[in-house]
C-alpha positions as CSV (number, residue, x, y, z in Angstrom):
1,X,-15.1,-24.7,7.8
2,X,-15.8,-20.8,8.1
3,X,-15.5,-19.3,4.3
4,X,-12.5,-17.4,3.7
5,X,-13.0,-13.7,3.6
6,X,-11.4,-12.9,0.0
7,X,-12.8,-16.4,-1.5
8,X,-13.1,-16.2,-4.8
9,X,-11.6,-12.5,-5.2
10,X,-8.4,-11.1,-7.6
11,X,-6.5,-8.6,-5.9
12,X,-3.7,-6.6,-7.0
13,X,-1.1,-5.5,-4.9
14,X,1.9,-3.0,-5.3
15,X,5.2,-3.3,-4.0
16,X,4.7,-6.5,-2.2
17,X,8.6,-8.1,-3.2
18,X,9.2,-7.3,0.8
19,X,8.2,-6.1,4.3
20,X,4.7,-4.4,4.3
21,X,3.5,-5.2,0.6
22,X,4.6,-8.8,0.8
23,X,3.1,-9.4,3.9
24,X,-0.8,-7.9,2.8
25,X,0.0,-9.9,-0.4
26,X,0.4,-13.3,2.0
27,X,-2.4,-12.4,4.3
28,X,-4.6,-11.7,1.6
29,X,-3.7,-15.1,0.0
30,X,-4.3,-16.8,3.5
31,X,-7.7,-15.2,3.0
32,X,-8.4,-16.8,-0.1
33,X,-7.4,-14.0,-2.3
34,X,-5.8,-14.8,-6.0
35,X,-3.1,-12.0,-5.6
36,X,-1.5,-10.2,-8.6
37,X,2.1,-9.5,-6.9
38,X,3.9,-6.6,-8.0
39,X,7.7,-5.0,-7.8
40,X,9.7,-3.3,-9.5
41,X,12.1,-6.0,-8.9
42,X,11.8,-9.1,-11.4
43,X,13.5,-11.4,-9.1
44,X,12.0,-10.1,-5.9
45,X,8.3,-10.4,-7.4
46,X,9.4,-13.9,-8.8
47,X,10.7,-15.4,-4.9
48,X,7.8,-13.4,-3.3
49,X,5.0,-14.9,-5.6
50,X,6.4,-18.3,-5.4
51,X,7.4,-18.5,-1.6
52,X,3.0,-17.2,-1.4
53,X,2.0,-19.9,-3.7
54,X,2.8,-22.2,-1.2
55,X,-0.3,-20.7,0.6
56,X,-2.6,-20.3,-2.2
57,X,-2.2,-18.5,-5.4
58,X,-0.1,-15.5,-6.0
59,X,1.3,-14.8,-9.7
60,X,4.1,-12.4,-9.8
61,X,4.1,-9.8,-12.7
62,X,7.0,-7.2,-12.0
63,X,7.1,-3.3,-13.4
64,X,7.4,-0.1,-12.2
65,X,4.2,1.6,-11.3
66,X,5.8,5.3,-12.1
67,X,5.1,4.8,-15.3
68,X,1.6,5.7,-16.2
69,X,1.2,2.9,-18.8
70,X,2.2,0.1,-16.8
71,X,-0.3,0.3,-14.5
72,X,-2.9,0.0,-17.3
73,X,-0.7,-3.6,-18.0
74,X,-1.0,-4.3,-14.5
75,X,-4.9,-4.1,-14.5
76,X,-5.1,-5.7,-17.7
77,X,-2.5,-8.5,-16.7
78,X,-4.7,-9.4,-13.5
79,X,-8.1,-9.6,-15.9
80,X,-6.5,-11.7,-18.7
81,X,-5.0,-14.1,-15.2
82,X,-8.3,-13.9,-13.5
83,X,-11.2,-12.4,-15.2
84,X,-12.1,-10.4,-12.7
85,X,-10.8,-8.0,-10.1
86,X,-12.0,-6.6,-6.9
87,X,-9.2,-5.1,-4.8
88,X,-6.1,-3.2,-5.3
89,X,-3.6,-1.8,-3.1
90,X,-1.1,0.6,-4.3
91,X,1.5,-0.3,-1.9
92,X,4.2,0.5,-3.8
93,X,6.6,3.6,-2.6
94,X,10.3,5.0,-2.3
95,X,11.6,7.2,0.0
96,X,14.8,9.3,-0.8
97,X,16.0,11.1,2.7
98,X,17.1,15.3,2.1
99,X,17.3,18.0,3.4
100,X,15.0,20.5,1.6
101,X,18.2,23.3,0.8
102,X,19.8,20.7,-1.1
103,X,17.2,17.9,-2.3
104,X,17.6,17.2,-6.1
105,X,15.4,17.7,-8.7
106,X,15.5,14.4,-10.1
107,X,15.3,12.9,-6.4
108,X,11.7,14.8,-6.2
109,X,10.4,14.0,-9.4
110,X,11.1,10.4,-8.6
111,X,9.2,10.2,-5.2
112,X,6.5,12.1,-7.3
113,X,6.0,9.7,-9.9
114,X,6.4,6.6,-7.7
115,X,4.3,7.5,-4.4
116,X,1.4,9.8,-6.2
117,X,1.6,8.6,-10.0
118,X,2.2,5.0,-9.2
119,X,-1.2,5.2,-6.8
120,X,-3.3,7.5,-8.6
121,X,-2.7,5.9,-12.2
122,X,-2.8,2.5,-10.9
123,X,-6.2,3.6,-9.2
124,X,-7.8,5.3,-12.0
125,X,-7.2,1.6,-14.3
126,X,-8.9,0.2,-12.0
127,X,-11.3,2.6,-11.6
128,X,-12.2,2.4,-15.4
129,X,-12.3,-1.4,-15.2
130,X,-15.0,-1.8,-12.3
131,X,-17.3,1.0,-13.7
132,X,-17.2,-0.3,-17.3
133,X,-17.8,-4.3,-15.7
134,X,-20.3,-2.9,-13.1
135,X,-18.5,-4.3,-10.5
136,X,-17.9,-2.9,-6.7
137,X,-14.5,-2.7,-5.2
138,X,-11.9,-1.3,-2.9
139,X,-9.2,0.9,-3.5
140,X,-6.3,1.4,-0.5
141,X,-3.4,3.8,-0.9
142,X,-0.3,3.1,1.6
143,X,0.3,6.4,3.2
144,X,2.8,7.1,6.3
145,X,2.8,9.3,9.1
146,X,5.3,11.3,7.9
147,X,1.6,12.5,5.5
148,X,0.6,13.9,9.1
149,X,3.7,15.1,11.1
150,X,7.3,16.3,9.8
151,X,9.9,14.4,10.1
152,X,14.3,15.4,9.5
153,X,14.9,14.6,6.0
154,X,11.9,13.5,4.4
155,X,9.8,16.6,3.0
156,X,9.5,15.2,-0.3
157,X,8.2,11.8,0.9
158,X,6.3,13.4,3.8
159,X,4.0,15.5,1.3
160,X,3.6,12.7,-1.0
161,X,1.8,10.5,2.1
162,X,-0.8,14.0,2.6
163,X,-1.1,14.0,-1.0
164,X,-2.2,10.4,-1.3
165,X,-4.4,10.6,1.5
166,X,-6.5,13.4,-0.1
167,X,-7.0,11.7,-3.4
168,X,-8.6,8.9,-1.4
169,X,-11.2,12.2,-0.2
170,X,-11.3,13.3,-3.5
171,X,-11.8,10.1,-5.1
172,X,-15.3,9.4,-3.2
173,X,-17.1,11.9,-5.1
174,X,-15.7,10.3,-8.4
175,X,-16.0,6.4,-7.2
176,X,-18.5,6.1,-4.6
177,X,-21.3,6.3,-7.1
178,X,-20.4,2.6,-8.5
179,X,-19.9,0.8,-4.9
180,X,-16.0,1.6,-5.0
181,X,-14.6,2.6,-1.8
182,X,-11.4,4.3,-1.7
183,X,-9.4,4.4,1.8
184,X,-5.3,5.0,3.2
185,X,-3.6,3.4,5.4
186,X,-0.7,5.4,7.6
187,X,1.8,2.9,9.2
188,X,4.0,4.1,12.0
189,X,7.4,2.5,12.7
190,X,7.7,-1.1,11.2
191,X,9.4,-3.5,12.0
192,X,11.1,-4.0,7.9
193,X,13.8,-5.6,6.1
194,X,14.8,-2.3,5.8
195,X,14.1,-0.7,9.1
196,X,16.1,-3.6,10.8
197,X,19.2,-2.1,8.7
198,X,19.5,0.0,11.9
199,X,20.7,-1.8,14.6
200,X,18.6,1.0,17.2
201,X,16.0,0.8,15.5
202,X,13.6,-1.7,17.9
203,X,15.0,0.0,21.2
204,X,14.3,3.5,19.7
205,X,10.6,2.9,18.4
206,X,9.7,0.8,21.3
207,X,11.3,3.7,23.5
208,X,9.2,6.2,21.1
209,X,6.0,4.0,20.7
210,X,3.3,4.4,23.6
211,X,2.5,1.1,23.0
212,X,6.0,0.2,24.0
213,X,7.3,-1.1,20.7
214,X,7.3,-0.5,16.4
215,X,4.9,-2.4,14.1
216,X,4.7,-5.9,12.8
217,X,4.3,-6.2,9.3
218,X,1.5,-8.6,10.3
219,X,0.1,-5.3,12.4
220,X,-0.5,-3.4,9.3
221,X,-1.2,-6.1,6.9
222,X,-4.4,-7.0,9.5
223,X,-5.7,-3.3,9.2
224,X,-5.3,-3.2,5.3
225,X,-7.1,-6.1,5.1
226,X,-10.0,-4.8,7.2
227,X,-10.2,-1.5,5.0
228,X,-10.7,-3.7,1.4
229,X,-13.1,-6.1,3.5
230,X,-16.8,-6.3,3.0
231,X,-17.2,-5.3,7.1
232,X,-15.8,-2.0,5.8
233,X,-17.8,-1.0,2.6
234,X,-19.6,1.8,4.5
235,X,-15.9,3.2,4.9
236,X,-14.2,5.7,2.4
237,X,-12.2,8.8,2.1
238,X,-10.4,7.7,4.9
239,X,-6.8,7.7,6.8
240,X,-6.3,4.8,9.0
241,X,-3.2,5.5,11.1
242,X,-1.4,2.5,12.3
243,X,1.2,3.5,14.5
244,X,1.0,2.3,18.5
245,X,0.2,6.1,19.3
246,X,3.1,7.7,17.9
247,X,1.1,10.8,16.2
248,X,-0.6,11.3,19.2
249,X,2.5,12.9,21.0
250,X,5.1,12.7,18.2
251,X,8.3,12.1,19.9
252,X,11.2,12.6,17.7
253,X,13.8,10.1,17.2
254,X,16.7,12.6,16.6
């Protein structure tokens, strides 16, 4: 039987109670991958973690990544589990539609703190981990493609994507040193929990989508696995867009 690609490997993974997070956390698992499931949500990490364990082992340790000091818990949580850990995907993100006249204060500073301090704190305890251990690693950021093209309502969320994406560039002068690569991943439209709240929302992205339809989960998950893979250790400081074309002619859906 072929080896498993993530045999014998810890990863941690960030908002994973649901749609995109939960499905790298199950594919990873699949993989062979011990995965240290997080959200913000105790009861969704607990159903997500155990519904996984059926395939392997996940272990489901909830919080909320916006605070810096969690994420340190996090990290430590999946050494004192595993003794050891390789990967980590900060998956975890909000988005809070506004118009930029009227967007609220306390609106931004919460997309702030979850989409760029919940990756770049949860990156940097990891960081700190694999150079003291001497171990290599990967490091993947969930960006959007509202990080490369605007989109109604969502400046605050849009600029948080770009901003993420640049501290993976900024991160390979930092990381790359110690065998730590540090990539982002852009997902188009996906097909979501939350997505399918919309009852247009397949006939308008497969209408929008050259490709002729929105994402799978599975679509994206398969790409973030390839960017934390040892077939991709020669990649960093990069933005893979998932997205069946869309940012290539950017048809709006309003």
């Amino acid at each position: 039987m072929d080896k498993k690609r993530f045999a014998n490997k810890t990863a941690i993974v960030t908002g994973a109670g649901k749609g995109i997070g939960y499905e790298i956390a199950k594919c990873l698992v699949l993989e062979g991958a011990t995965v240290i499931l997080n959200d913000v949500n105790l009861e969704l990490s607990e159903k997500a973690a155990n519904e996984i364990s059926q395939l392997g082992t996940c272990i489901p340790f909830s919080g909320d990544v916006a605070e810096a000091d969690f994420n340190k818990e996090l990290v430590e949580f999946a050494i004192a589990r595993t003794n050891s850990l390789d990967i980590v995907m900060a998956n975890a993100g909000i988005t809070l539609f506004g118009g930029f006249l009227d967007y609220k204060p306390e609106d931004l500073y919460k997309v702030l703190q979850v989409n760029i301090g919940g990756a770049f704190f949860l990156a940097q305890a990891a960081g700190k981990y694999l150079i003291d251990n001497k171990k290599k690693g990967s490091i993947l950021f969930t960006s959007s493609v509202t990080g490369h093209q605007a989109h109604k309502d969502l400046a605050a969320y849009g600029m948080t994507k770009a901003a993420i994406e640049l501290l993976a560039k900024h991160l390979v002068l930092e990381l790359s040193p110690y065998g730590i690569n540090v990539n982002a991943i852009a997902p188009g439209a996906t097909l979501t929990e939350r997505t399918l709240e919309d009852p247009d929302y397949v006939r308008t992205w497969a209408n929008l989508t050259p490709i002729g339809s929105a994402a799978s989960p599975n679509d994206i998950a398969q790409a973030a696995l390839f960017l934390v893979s040892d077939e991709a250790r020669h990649i960093t400081g990069q933005t893979l867009v998932v997205d069946g074309g869309w940012t290539s002619v950017s048809p709006s859906p309003f």
